[in-house]
N, C-alpha and C positions, 0 to 999 in steps of 0.2 A: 555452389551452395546446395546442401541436401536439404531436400523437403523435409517438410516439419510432420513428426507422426506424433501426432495429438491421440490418435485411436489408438495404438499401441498402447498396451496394457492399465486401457484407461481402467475398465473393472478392479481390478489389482490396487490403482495407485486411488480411485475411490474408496477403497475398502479399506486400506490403511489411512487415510485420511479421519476418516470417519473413526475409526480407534483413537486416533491419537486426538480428534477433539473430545472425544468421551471422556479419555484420560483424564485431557487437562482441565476439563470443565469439572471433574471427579476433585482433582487437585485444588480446584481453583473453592470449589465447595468447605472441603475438609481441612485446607492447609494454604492459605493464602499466601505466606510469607515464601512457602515452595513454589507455589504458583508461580511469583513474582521473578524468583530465581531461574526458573524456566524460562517467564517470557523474557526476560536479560538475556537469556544465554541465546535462544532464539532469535532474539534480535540480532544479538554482535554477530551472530553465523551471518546474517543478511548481509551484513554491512560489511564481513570481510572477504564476501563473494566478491565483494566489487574490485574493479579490475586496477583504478588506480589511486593513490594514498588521497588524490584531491576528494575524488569519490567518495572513497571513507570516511574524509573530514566533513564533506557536506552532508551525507546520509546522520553522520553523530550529530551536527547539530541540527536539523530536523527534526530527530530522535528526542534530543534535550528541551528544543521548544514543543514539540507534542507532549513529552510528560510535563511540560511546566502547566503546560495552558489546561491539562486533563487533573493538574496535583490542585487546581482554585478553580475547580467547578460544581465543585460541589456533590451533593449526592448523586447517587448511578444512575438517575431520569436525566437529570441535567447534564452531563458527560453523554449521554446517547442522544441528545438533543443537540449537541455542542457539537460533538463528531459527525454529526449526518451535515451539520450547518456548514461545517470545513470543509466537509468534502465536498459539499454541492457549491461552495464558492470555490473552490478550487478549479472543480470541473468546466463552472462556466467563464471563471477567468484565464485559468491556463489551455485545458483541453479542449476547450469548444473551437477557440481562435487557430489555436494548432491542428486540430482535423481542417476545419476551413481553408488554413491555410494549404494541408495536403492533398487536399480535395481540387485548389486551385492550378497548383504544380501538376497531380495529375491528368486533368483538362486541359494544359497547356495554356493557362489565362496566368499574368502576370502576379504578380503581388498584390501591385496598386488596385487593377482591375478589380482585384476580388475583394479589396477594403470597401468599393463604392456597390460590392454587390447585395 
């Protein structure tokens, strides 16, 4: 397995980062309906990186229940308050348990063990 070069042409791939959020925040300003067409197309690219059709199908409906839950929140305070709430229950339901639990495989302590830790 080849090591991961994260420093490699981190300047570079910052610097076009930063353009293209200018862009679309530019776009997102001037022309929402473009906007909107952008962040679609940007998405489906996400989603058709993924390596199998199950993948796909779970990334899209994720996809479908995030715009539903974002399309009945109401104004753009309430969706930024809504999005931070998701995510911070996400993290503590799915990824807190899941580092724990890699945490515990790396130490060599059982499963169980690490349920009563």
């Amino acid at each position: 397995m080849e090591p991961l070069r994260w420093e490699e042409n981190r300047e570079e791939r910052e610097e076009k980062a930063l353009e293209e959020h200018a862009r679309l925040q530019r776009l997102f300003r001037e022309n929402r309906f473009a906007f909107e067409l952008e962040r679609k197309r940007a998405i489906e690219a996400v989603i058709q990186s993924a390596r199998s059709e199950e993948m796909k199908d779970r990334l899209r409906a994720i996809q479908a229940s995030w715009d539903q839950t974002m399309k009945h929140a109401g104004p753009k305070e309430n969706r930024l308050i809504l999005a931070k709430t998701l995510f911070w229950d996400h993290f503590h339901r799915v990824w807190t348990p899941a580092l724990q639990q890699l945490q515990a495989v790396w130490q060599g302590r059982p499963e169980s063990k690490q349920a009563r830790d």
